[in-house]
C-alpha positions in Angstrom: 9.2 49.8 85.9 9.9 46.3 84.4 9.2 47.5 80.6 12.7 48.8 80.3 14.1 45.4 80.9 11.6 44.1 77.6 12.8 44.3 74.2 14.0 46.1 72.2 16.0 48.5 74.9 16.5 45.5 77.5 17.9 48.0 80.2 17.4 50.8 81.6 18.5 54.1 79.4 22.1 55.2 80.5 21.8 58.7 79.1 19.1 61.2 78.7 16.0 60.6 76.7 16.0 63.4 74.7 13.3 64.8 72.6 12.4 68.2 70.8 9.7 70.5 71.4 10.0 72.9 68.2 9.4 76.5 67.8 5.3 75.6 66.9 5.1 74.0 70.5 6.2 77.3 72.5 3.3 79.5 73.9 3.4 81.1 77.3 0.0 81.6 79.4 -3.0 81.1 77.4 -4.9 78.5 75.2 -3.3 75.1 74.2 -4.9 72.9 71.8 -6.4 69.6 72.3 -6.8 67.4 69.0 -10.0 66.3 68.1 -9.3 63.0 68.2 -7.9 63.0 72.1 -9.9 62.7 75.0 -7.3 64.1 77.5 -3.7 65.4 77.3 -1.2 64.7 79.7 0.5 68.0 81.4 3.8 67.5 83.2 5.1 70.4 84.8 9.0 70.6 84.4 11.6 73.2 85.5 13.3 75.0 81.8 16.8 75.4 82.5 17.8 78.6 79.7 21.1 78.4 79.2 23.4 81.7 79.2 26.8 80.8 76.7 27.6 78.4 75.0 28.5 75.2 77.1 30.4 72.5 75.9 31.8 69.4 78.2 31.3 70.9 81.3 31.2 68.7 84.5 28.5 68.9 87.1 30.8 71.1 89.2 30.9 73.9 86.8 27.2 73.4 85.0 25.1 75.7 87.1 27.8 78.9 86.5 26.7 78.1 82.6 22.5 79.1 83.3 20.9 82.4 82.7 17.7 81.5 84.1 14.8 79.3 85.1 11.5 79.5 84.0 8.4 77.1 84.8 7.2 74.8 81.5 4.5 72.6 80.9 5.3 69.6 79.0 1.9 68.6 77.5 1.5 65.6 75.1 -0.9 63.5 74.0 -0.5 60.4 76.5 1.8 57.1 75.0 3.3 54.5 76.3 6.4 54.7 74.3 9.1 56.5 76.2 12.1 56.2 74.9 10.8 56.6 71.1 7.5 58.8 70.9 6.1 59.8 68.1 6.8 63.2 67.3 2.9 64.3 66.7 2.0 63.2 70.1 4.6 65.7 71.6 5.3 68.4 69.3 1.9 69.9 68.5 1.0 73.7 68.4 1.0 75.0 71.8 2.4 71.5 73.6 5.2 73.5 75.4 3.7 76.5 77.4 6.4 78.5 79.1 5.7 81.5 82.0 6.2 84.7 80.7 9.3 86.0 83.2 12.5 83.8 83.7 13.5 83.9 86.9 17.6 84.8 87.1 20.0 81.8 88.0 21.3 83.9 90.5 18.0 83.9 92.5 18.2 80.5 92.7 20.5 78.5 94.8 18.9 75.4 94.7 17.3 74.3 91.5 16.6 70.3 92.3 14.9 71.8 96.1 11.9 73.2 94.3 8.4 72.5 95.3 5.9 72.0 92.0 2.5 72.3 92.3 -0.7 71.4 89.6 -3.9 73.0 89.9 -6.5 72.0 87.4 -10.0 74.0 87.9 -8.8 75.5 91.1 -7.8 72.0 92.5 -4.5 70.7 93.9 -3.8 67.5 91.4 0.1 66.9 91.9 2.4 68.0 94.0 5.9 66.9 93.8 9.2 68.6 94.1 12.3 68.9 91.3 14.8 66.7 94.0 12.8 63.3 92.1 13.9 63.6 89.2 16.7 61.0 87.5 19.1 63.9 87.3 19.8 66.5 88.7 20.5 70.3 87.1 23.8 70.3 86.9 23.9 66.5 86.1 21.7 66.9 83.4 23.6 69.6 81.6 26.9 67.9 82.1 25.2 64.6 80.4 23.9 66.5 77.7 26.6 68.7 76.7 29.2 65.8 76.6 27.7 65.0 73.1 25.8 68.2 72.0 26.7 72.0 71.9 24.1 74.0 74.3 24.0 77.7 73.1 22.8 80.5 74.9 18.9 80.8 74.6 18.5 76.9 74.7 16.4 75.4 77.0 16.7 71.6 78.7 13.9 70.6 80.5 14.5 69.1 83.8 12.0 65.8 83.1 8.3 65.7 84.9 7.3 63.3 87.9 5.8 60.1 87.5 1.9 60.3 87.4 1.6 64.3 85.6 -2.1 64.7 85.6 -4.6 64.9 82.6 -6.6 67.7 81.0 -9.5 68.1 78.6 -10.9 70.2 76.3 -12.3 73.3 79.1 -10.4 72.9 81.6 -7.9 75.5 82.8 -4.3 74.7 84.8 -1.8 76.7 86.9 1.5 75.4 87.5 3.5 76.9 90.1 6.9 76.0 90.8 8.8 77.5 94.0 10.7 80.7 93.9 9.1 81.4 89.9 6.7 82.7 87.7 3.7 80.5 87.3 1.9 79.6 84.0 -2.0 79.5 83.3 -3.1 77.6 80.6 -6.7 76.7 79.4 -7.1 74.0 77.2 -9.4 74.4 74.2 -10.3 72.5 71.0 -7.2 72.2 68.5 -7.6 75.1 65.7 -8.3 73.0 62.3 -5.6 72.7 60.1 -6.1 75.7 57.0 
């Protein structure tokens, strides 16, 4: 909306806000973590786009022949208002990137920015959106990213989540099912203390 005309950015971003989700964020179906101190998590469900060789420079044209895979992700964070610059410990807890267990080959999949995404939290339908709404597109986003950074084979880029990703709580359980893929099951429990 408006806030990306307000200081400091002034405009909207002209490349891809990029952020990390470390090794200590990846889980696949299973608990996640809620902090103590946080009412709710936010859960956007993304498309993970695993890369298959090292791509470097590659135009949109020639992006898609550079993925192995697809495999569905759940972006979870604790929810901010800062998008451009969040902090790291609202987005890279333990367990704040569940990914299915099964990549799906690149091969079965001729349309990666057609695919239907669905939310279910406690058996209900919460958001349903489809990958064609993000900013960029698959191959657009690889070709943006790899202009400036190295992808290797192994890495994942995720596609971005749709405006309004629902919120979970501590006993609650999600399934994320994105067309043509695996789905992930997730229940969301109290955050292990740290030892």
């Amino acid at each position: 909306g408006d806030a990306v005309h307000q200081p400091p950015y002034k405009a909207p971003p002209q490349w891809p806000v990029l952020y990390i989700k470390p090794r200590n964020t990846h889980c696949g179906d299973g608990p996640v973590g809620v902090p103590h101190d946080v009412p709710e998590l936010e859960l956007g469900a993304t498309l993970g786009v695993v890369m298959g060789r090292t791509t470097q420079g590659v135009s949109p044209d020639q992006a898609l022949s550079q993925v192995a895979g697809y495999v569905t992700v759940a972006d979870v964070r604790v929810p901010h208002q800062q998008f451009y610059r969040p902090h790291v410990r609202l987005i890279a807890r333990d367990s704040f990137c569940p990914m299915a267990q099964r990549i799906t080959p690149a091969s079965a999949m001729a349309h990666p920015d057609q695919l239907e995404v669905k939310v279910w939290v406690d058996g209900a339908l919460v958001h349903h959106t489809d990958t064609a709404d993000r900013i960029r597109g698959v191959a657009q986003l690889i070709a943006d990213v790899s202009s400036y950074m190295t992808l290797y084979a192994g890495d994942i880029l995720l596609l971005g989540v749709s405006h309004g990703a629902p919120r979970v709580r501590v006993g609650q359980q999600s399934r994320i099912e994105i067309e043509g893929l695996t789905p992930l099951t997730n229940r969301f429990v109290p955050e292990e203390p740290a030892p």
